[in-house]
Structures are given as structure tokens and as C-alpha cells.
VMD Tcl script that builds the backbone (N, CA, C; Angstrom):
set m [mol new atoms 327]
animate dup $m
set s [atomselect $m all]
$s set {name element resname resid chain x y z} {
  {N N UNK 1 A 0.841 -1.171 0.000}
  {CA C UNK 1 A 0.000 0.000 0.000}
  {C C UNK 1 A 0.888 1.236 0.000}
  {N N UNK 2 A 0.650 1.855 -0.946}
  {CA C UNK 2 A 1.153 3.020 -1.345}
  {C C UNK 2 A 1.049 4.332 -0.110}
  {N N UNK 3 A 1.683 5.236 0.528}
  {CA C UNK 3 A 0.932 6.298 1.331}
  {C C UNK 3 A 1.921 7.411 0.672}
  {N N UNK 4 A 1.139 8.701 0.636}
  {CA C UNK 4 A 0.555 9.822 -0.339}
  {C C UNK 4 A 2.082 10.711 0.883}
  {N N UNK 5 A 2.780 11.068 -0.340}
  {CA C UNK 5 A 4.317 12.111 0.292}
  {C C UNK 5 A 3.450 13.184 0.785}
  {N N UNK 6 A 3.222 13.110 2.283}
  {CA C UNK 6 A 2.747 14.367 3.257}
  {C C UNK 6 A 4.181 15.418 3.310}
  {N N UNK 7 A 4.133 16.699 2.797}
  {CA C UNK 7 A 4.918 17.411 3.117}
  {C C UNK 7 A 5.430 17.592 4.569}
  {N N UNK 8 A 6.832 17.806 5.144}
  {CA C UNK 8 A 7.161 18.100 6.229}
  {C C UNK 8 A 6.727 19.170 6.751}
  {N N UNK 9 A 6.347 19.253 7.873}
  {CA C UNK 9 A 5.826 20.294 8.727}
  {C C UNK 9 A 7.266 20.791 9.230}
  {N N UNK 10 A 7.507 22.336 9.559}
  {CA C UNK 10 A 8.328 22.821 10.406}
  {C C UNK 10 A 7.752 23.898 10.960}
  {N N UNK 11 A 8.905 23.803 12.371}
  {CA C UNK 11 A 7.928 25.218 13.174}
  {C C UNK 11 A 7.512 26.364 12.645}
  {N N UNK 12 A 8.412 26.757 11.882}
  {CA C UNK 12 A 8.413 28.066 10.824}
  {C C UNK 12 A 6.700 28.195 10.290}
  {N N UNK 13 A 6.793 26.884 10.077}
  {CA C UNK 13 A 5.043 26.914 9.280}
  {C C UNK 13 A 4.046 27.553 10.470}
  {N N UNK 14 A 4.185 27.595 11.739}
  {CA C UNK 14 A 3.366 27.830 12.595}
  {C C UNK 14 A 3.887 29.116 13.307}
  {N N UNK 15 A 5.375 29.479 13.495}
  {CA C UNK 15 A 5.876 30.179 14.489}
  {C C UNK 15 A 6.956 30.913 13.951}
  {N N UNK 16 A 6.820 32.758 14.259}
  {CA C UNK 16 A 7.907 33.643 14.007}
  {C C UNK 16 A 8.889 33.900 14.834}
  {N N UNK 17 A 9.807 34.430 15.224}
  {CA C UNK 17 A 10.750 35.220 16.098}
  {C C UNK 17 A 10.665 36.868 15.984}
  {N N UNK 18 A 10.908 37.773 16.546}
  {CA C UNK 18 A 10.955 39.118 16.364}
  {C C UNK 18 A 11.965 39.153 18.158}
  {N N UNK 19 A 12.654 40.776 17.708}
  {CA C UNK 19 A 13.421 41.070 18.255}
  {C C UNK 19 A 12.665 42.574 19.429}
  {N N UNK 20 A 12.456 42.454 20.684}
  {CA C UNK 20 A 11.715 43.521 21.463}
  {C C UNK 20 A 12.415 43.596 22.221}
  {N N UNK 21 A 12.037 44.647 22.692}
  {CA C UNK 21 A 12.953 45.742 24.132}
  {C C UNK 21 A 12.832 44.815 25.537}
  {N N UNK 22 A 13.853 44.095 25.692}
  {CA C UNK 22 A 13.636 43.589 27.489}
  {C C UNK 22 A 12.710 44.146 28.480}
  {N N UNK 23 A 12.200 43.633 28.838}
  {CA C UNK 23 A 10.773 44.021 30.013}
  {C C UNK 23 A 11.756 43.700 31.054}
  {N N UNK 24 A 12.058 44.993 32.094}
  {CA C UNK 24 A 12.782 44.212 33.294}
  {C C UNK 24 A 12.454 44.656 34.202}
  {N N UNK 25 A 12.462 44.474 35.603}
  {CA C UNK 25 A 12.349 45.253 36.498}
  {C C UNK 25 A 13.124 46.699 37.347}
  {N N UNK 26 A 12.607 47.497 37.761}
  {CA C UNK 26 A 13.215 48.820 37.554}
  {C C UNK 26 A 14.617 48.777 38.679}
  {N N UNK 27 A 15.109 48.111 38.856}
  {CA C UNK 27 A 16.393 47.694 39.724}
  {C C UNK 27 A 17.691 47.627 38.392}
  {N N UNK 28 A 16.945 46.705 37.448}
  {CA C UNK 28 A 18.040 45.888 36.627}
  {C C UNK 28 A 18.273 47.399 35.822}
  {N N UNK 29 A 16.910 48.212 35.228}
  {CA C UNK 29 A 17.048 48.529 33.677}
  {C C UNK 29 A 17.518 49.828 34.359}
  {N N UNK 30 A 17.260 50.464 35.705}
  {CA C UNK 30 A 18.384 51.435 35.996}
  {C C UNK 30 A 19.674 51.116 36.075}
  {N N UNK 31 A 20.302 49.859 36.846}
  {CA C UNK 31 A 21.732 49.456 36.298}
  {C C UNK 31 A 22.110 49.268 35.101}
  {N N UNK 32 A 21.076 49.324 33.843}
  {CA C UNK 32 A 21.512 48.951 32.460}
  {C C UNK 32 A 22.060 50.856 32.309}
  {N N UNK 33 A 20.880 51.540 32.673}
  {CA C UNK 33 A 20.813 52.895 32.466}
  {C C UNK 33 A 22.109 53.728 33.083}
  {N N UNK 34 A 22.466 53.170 34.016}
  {CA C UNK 34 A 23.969 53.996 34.385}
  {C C UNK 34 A 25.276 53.355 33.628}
  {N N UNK 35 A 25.417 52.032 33.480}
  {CA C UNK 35 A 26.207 51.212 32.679}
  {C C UNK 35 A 25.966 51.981 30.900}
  {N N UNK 36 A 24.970 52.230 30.720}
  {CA C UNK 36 A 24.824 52.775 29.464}
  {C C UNK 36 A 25.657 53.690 29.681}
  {N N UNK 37 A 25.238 54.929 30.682}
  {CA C UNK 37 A 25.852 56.129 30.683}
  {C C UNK 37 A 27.392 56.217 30.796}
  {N N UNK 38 A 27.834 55.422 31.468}
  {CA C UNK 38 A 29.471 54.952 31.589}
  {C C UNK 38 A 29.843 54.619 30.057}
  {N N UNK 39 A 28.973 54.052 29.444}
  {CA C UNK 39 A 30.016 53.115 28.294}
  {C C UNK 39 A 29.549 54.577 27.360}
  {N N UNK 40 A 28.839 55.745 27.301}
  {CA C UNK 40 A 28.716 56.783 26.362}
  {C C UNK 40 A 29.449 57.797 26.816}
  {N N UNK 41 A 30.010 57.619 28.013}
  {CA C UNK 41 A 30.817 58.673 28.694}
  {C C UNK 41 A 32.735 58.442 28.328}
  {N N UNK 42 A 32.338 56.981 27.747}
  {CA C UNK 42 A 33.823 56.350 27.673}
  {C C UNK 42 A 34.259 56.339 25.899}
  {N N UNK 43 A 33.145 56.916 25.175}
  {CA C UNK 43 A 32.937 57.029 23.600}
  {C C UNK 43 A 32.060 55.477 23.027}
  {N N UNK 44 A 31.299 54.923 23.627}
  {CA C UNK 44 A 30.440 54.010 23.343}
  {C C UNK 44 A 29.016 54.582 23.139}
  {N N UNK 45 A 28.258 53.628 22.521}
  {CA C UNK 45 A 26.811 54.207 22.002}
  {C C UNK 45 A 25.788 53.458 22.824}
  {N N UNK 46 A 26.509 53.007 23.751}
  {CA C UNK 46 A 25.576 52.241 24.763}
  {C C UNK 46 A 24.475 51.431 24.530}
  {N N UNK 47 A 25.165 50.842 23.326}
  {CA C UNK 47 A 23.794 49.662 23.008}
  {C C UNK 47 A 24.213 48.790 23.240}
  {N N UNK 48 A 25.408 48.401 23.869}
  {CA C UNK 48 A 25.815 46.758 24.480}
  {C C UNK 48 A 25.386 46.454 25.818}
  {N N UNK 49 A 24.516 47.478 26.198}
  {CA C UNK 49 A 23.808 47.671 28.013}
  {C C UNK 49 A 22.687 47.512 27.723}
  {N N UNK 50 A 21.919 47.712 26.632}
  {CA C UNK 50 A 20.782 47.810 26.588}
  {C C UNK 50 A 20.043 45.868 26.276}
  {N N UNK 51 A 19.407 45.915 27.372}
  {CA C UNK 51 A 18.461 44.268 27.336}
  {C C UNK 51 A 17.640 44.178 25.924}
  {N N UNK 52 A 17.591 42.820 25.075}
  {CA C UNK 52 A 16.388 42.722 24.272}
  {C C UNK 52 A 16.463 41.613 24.406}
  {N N UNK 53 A 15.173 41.082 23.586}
  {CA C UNK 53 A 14.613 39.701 24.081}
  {C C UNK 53 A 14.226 39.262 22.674}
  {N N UNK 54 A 14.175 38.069 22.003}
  {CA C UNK 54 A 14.032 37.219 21.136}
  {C C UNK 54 A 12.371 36.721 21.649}
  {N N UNK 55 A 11.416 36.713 20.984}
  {CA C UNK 55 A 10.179 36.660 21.038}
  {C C UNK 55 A 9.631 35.811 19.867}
  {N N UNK 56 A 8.947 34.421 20.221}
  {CA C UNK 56 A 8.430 33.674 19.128}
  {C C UNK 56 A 7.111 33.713 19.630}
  {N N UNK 57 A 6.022 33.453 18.586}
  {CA C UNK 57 A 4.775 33.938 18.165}
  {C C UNK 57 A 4.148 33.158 17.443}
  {N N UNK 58 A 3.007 32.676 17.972}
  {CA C UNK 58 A 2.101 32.117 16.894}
  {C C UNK 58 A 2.006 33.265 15.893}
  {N N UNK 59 A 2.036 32.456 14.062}
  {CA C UNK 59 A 1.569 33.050 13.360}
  {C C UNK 59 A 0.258 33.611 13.216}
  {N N UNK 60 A -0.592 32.735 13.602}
  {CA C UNK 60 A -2.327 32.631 13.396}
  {C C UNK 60 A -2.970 33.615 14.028}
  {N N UNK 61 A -2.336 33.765 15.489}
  {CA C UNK 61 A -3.217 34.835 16.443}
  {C C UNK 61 A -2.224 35.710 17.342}
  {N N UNK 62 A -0.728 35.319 17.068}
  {CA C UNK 62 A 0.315 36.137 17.955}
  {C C UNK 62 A 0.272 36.275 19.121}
  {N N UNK 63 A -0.254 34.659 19.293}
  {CA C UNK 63 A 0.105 34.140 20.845}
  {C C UNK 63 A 1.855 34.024 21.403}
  {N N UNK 64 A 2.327 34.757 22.259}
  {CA C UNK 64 A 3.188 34.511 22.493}
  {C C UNK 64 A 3.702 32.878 23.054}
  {N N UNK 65 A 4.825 32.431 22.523}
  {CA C UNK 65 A 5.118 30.653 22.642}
  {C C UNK 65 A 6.548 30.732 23.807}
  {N N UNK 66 A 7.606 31.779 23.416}
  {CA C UNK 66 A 8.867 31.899 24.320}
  {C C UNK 66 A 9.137 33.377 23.916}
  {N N UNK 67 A 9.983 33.711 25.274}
  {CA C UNK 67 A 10.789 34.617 25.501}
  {C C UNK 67 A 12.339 34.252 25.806}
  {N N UNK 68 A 12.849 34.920 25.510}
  {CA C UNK 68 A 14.533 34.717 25.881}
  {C C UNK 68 A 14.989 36.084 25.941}
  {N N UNK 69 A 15.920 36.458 26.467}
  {CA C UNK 69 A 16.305 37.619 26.740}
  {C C UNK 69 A 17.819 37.832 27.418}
  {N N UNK 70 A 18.549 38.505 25.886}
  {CA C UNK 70 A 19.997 38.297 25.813}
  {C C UNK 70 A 20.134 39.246 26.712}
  {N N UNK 71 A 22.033 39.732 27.249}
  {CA C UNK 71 A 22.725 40.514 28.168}
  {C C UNK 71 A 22.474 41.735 27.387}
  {N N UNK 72 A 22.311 41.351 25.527}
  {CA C UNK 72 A 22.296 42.445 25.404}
  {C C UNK 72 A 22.307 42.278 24.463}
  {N N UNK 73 A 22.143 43.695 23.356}
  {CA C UNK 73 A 21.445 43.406 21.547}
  {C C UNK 73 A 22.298 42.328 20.803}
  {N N UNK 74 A 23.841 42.316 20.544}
  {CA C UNK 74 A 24.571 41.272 20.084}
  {C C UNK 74 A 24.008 39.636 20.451}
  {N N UNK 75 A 23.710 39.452 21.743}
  {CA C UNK 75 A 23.618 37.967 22.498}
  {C C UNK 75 A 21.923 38.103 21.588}
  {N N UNK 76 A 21.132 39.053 22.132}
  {CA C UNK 76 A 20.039 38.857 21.409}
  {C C UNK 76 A 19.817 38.941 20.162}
  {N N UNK 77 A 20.397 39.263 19.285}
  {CA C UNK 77 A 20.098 38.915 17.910}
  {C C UNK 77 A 21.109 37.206 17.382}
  {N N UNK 78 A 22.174 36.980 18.134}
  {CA C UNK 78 A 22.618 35.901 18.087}
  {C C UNK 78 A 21.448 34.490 18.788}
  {N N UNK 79 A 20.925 34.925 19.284}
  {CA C UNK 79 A 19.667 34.125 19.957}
  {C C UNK 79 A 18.729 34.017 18.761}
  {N N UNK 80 A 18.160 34.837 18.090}
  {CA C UNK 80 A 17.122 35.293 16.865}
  {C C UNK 80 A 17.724 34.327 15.982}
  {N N UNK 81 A 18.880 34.286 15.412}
  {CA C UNK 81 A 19.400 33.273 14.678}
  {C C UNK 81 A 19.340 31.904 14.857}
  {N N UNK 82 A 19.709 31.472 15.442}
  {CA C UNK 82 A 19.748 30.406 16.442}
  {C C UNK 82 A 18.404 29.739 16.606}
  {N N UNK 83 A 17.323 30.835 16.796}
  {CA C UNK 83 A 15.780 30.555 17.011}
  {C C UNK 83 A 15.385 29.770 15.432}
  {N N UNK 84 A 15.678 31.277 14.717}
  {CA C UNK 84 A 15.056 30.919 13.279}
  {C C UNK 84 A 16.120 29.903 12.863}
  {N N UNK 85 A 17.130 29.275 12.907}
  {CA C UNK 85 A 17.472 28.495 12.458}
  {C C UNK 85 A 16.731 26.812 12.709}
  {N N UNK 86 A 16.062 26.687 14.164}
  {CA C UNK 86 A 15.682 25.643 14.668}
  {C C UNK 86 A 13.983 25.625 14.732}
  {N N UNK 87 A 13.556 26.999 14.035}
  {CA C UNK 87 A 12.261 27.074 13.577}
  {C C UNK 87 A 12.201 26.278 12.161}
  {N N UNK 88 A 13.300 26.378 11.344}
  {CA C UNK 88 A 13.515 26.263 9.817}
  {C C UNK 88 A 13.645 24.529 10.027}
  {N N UNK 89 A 14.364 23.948 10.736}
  {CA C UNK 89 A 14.662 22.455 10.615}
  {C C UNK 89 A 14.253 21.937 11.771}
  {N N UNK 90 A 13.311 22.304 12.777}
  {CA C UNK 90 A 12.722 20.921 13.804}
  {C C UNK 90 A 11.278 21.050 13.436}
  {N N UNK 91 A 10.334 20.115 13.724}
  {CA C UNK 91 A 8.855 20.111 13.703}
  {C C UNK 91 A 8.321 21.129 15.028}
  {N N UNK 92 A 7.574 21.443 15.115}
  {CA C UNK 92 A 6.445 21.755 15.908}
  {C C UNK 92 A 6.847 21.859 17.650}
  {N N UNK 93 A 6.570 20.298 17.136}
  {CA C UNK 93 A 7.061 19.829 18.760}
  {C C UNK 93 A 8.127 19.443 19.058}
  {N N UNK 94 A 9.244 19.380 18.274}
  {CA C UNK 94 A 10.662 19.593 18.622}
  {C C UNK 94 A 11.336 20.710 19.080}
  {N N UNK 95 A 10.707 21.613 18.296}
  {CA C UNK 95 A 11.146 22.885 18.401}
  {C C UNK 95 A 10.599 23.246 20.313}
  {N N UNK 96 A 8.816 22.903 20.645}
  {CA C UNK 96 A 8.497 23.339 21.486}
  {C C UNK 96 A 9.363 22.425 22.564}
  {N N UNK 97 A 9.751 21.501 22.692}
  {CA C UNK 97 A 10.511 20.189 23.387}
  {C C UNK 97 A 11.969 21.225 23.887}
  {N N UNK 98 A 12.549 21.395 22.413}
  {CA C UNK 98 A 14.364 21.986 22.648}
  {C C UNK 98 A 13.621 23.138 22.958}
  {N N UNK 99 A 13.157 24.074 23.444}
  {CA C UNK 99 A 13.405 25.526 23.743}
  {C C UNK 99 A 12.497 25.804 24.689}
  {N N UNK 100 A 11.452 24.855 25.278}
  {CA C UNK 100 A 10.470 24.598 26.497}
  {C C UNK 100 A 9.709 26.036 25.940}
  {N N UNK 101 A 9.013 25.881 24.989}
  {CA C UNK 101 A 8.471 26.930 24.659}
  {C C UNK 101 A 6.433 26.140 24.791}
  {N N UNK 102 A 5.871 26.999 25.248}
  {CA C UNK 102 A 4.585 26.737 25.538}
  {C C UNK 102 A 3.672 26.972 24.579}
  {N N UNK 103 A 2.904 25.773 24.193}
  {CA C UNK 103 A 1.979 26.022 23.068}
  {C C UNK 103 A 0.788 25.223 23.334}
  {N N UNK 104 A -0.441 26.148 23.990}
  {CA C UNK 104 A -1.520 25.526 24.399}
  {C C UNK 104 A -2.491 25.148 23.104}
  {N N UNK 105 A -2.773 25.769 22.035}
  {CA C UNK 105 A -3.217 25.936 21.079}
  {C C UNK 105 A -2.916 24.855 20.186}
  {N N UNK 106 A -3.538 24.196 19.158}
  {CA C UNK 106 A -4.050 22.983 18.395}
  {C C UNK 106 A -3.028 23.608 17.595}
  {N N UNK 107 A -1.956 22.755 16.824}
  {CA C UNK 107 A -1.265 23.213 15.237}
  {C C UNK 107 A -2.216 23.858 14.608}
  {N N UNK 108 A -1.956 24.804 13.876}
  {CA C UNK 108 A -2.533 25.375 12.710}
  {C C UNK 108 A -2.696 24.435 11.608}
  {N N UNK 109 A -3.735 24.445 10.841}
  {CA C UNK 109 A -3.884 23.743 9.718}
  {C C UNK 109 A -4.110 22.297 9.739}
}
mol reanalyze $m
mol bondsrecalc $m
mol representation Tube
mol addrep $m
């Protein structure tokens, strides 16, 4: 018995990444805020202080699935890569498995 080539599913088919401003509490993001001011006082542009976070998303309704949240824009866009790379080649639930990312919601489609 013959069975019919089902295309591979990957997370990608269900789930984006985008890059947002760290949500932190006002302890941390004032120590980011004087550390900024040091590294612009020293001829830096103080974006290696500044928190962001790697954010994956249902496509369908932009349910948030994970957060991660680098030291800082370099670590976090190296995270974004990393994401979309393992969005591009695991399934669904591999992807949700390796990155303990939460997905209450039925696959799309």
C-alpha cells in the first residue's frame, strides 16, 4: 500500500521570532541605564547595556510561545538566529521540546 508524500511540517510553518525591548524590572534597567551612561561617557553608544529579548509567536493569532532575553542586543540577535534556524529544521514539537516553549493551542492547519 502506497501512502501519499505528506509534506514536512516545520515550526516556521506555525511560528515567528521578532526582536523587542527587554521588560525588566526597575532595579536591573536602571543598572543597564547607568552602565549605558558609563560606556557613552567612555565614547560608546551604549547599546551593548541595553536588554532585548528574542520573542516567538504564533503566526495565526500572535500568541506569544517563548521569551529569551539576551545581556544584550549582540547575544540577542545571536539568539534570533539560532531561534530561526531551529524554527527552519525541527517540527512543531521539537522545536516546542528543545526551547520549552509553551503552546496551548491545536497546530494550525
Amino acid at each position: 500500500m502506497n501512502t501519499p508524500n505528506i509534506p514536512e511540517q516545520h515550526a516556521s510553518d506555525d511560528f515567528d521570532v521578532e526582536l523587542e525591548n527587554a521588560k525588566e524590572n526597575p532595579v536591573r534597567a536602571a543598572a543597564r541605564w547607568v552602565v549605558g551612561l558609563a560606556d557613552a561617557a567612555l565614547g560608546g553608544d551604549g547599546t551593548d547595556v541595553m536588554g532585548a529579548t528574542a520573542v516567538v509567536r504564533r503566526k495565526d493569532n500572535d500568541a506569544e510561545i517563548l521569551r529569551v532575553t539576551g545581556n544584550n542586543i549582540d547575544e540577542a540577535e545571536g539568539l534570533i538566529a539560532l531561534i530561526r534556524s531551529d524554527l527552519e529544521q525541527l517540527s512543531r514539537d521539537e522545536f516546542l521540546a528543545e526551547w520549552g516553549g509553551k503552546d496551548n493551542a491545536e497546530p494550525v492547519g
